[in-house]
C-alpha positions as CSV (number, residue, x, y, z in Angstrom):
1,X,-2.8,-241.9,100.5
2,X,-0.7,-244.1,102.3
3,X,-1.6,-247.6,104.9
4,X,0.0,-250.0,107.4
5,X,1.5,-253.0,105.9
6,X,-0.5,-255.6,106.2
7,X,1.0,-257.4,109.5
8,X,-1.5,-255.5,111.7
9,X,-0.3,-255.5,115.1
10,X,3.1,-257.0,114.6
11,X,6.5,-255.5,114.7
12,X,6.8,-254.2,111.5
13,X,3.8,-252.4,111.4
14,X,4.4,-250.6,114.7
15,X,7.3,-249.9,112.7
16,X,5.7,-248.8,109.9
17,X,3.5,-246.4,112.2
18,X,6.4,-244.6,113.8
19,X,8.2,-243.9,110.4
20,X,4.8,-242.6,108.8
21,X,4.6,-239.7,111.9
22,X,8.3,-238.9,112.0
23,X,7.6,-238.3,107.9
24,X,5.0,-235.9,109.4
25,X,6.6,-234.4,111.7
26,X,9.6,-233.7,109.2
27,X,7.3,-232.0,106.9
28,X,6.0,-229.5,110.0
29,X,9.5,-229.1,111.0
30,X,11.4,-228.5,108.3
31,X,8.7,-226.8,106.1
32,X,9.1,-229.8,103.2
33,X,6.8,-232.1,101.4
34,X,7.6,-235.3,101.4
35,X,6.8,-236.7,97.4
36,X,7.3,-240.4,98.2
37,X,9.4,-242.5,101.2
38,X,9.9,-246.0,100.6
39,X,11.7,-249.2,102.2
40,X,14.4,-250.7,100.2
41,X,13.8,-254.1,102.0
42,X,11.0,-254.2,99.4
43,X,13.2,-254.1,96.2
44,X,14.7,-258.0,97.7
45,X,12.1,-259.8,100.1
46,X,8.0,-260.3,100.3
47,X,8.1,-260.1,104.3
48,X,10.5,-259.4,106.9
49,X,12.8,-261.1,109.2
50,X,12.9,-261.0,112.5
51,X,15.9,-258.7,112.6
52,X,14.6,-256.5,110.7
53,X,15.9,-253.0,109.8
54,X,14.3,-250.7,108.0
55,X,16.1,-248.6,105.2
56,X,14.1,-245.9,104.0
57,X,14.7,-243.3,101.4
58,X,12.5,-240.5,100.2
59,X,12.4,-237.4,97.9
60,X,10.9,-234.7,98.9
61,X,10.9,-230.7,97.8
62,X,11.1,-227.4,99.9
63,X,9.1,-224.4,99.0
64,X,10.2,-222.1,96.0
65,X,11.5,-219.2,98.0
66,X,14.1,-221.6,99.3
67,X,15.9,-222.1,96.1
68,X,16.0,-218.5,95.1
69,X,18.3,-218.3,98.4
70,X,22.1,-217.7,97.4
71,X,22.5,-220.3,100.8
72,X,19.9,-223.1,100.1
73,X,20.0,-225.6,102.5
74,X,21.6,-229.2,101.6
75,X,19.8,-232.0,98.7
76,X,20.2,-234.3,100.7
77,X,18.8,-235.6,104.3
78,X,19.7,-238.1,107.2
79,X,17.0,-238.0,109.7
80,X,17.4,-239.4,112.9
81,X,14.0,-241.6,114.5
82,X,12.9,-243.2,117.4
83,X,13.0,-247.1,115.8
84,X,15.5,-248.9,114.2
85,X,15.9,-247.6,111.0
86,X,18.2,-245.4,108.3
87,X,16.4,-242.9,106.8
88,X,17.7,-240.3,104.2
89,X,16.5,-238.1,101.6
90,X,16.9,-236.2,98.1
91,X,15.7,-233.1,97.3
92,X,13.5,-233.3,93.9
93,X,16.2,-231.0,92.3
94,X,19.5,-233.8,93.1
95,X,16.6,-236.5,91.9
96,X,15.9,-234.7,88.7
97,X,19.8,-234.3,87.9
98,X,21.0,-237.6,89.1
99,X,18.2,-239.1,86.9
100,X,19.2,-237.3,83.5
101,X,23.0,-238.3,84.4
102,X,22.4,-241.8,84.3
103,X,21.6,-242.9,88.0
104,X,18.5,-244.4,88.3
105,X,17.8,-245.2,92.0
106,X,15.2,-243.0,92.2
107,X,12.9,-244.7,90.0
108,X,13.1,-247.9,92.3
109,X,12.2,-245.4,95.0
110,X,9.0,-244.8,93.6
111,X,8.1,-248.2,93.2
112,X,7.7,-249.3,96.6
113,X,5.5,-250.9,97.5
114,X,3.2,-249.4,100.9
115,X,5.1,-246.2,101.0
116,X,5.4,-244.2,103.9
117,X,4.5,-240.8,103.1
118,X,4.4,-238.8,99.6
119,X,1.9,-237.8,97.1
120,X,0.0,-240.6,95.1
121,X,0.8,-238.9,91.9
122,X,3.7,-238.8,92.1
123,X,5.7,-242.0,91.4
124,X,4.0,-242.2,88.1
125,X,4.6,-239.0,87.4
126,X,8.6,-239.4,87.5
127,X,9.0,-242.4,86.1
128,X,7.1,-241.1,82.6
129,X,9.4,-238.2,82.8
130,X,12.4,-241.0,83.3
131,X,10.5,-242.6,80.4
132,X,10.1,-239.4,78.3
133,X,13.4,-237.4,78.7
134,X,15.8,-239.7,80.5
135,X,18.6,-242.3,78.7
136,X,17.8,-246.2,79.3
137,X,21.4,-247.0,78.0
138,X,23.0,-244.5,80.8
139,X,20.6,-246.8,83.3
140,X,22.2,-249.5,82.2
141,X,25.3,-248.6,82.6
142,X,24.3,-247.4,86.0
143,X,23.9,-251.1,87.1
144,X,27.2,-252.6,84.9
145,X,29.5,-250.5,87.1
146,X,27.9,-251.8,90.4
147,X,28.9,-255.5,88.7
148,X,32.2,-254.4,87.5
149,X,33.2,-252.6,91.1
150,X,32.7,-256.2,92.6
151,X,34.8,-258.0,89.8
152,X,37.1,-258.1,91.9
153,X,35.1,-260.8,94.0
154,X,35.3,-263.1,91.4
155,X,38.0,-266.1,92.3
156,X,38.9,-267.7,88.8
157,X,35.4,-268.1,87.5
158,X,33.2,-268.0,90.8
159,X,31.6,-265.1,93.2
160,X,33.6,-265.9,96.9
161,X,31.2,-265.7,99.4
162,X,29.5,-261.8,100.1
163,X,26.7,-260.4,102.2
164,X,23.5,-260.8,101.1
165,X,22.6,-257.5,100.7
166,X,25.6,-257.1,98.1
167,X,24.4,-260.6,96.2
168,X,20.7,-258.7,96.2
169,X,22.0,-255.9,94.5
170,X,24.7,-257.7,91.7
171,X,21.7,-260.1,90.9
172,X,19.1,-257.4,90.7
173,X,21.3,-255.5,88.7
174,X,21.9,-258.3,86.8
175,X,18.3,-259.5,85.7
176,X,18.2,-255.3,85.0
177,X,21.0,-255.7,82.3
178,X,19.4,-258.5,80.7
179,X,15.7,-257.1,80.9
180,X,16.9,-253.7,78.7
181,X,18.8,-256.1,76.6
182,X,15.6,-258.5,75.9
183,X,13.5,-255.0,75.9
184,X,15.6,-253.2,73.2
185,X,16.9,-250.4,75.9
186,X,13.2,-249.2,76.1
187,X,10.7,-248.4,79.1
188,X,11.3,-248.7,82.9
189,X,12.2,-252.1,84.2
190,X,10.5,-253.5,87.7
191,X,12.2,-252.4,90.7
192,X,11.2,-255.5,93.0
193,X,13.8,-258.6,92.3
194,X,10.9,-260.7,92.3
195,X,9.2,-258.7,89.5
196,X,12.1,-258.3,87.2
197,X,12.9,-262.0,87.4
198,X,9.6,-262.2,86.3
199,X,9.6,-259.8,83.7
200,X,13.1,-261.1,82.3
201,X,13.4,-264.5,80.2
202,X,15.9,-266.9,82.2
203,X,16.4,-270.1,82.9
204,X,14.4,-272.0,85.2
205,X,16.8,-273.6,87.3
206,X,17.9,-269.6,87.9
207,X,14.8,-268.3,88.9
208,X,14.6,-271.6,90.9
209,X,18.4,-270.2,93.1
210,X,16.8,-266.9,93.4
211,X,13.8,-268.0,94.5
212,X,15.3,-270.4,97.4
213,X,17.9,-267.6,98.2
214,X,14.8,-264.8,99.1
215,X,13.4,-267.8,100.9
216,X,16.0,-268.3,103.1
217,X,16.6,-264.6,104.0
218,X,12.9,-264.0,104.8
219,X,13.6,-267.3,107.0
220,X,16.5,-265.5,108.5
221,X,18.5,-268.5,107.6
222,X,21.2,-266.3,106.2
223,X,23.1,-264.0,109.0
224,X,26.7,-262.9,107.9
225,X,27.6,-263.8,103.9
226,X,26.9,-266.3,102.2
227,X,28.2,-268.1,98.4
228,X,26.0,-268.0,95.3
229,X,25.1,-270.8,93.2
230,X,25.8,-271.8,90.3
231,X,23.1,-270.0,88.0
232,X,23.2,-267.1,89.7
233,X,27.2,-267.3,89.5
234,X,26.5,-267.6,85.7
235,X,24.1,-264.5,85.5
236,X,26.4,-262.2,86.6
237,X,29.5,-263.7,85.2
238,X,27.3,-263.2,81.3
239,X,26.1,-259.4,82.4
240,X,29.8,-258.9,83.1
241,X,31.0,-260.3,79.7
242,X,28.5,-258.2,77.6
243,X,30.4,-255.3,79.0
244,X,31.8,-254.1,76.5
245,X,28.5,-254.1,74.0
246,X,26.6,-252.1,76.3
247,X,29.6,-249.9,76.9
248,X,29.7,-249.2,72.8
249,X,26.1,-248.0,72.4
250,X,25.2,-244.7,71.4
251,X,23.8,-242.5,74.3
252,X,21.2,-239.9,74.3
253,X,21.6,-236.3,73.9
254,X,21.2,-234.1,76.8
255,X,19.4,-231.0,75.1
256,X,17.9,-227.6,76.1
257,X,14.5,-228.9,75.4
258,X,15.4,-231.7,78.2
259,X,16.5,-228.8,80.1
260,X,13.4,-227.4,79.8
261,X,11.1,-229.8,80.6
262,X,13.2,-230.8,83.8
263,X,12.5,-227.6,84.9
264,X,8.4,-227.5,84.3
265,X,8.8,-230.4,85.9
266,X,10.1,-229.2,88.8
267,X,8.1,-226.4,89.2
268,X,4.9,-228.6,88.7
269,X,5.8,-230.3,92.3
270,X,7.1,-227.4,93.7
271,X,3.3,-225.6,93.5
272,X,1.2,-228.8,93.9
273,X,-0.6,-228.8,96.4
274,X,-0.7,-231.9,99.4
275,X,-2.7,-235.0,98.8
């Protein structure tokens, strides 16, 4: 189902080994299934840094006697463990809603890469009901507003200096914008900013910032914040600008067959059995 990174014997993968039995031990102790647990460090860097923290999020689903309760327990989960990390959780219902409302996080969950826990099936499963029943353009817009809440970042016609973290996600979103744009608003971009860099036509001199700014952050060259070039100044400045296009496209209708099939869907995970 699930293996150690590939750093046997280091760090990380002692890491890796205490998150995959406090996954465990969630599942015997709060009578849950864990469907998929990832590392967002994935979605940015190849390998780790030395001061590396781990950021895990996961979906996972509680037994069907639980949600006929008039007192279900929360959708959502912040477990504490016993190595550096954050870990948190959605409940398979929050996932399935905040999916058809636009926000599509969840599918970059499921496509990370050496996974701590879950079911192999899965991550393909929800991302061809994302592809099936869920809205591309709401996606979209999903990742403009993260680039229009840090507008305000912008000093005349340049990005001031920002953690890296924050640069990671306005460029990901970024090459996201322009990969539904070059793709017609259809399918499921990569999650990995690698990947969609990839998968998106740009310029080579920006792939060439990106490549140099992952580079130096798996290096640990870059601590507190740090100033983007010039391309990747340019990429967000043009995703920003094409606002109000993607703002005047026609979104899909949520219907009761949508309904519907959200709810098979559901109830398929809720009875399948573990790996």
């Amino acid at each position: 189902m699930v293996g150690a990174p590939s750093q046997v014997g280091s760090e990380s993968s002692s890491v890796f080994f205490e998150l995959e039995k406090s996954f465990r031990d969630l599942e015997n102790e709060r009578n849950l299934r864990v469907l998929h647990a990832g590392d967002l460090s994935h979605l940015y860097l190849n390998k780790k840094s030395e001061d590396y923290y781990a950021n895990c999020r996961f979906i996972y689903i509680r037994s069907i006697e639980h949600y006929l309760s008039l007192f279900p327990a929360e959708d959502t989960l912040e477990v504490d463990v016993n190595t550096p990390a954050n870990v948190s959780g959605w409940d398979l219902k929050k996932t399935l809603i905040a999916l058809l409302k636009g926000n599509p996080e969840p599918l970059d969950w499921v496509q990370l890469k050496d996974p701590y826990a879950g079911h192999d099936e899965f991550p393909k499963s929800l991302v061809s009901f994302a592809l099936e029943y869920c809205d591309p353009v709401r996606f979209a817009l999903y990742h403009y507003n993260r680039l229009e809440r840090q507008k305000h970042r912008f000093d005349g016609v340049s990005l001031t200096e920002i953690v890296p973290e924050r640069l990671y996600d306005l460029i990901r979103s970024s090459l996201v914008l322009r990969w539904y744009n070059q793709n017609r608003y259809q399918g499921v971009p990569p999650s990995r900013l690698m990947e969609i860099a990839e998968a998106t036509f740009i310029r080579p001199v920006l792939r060439g910032e990106i490549e140099e700014l992952v580079e130096r952050s798996e290096a640990g060259m870059i601590k507190d914040v740090v100033r983007p070039a010039g391309a990747i100044n340019d990429l967000i400045l043009s995703e920003l600008e094409a606002g109000p296009a993607l703002l005047a496209r026609r979104r899909r209708a949520f219907t009761q067959e949508t309904a519907s099939q959200a709810d098979r869907f559901f109830l398929k995970w809720a009875v399948v059995p573990k790996n």
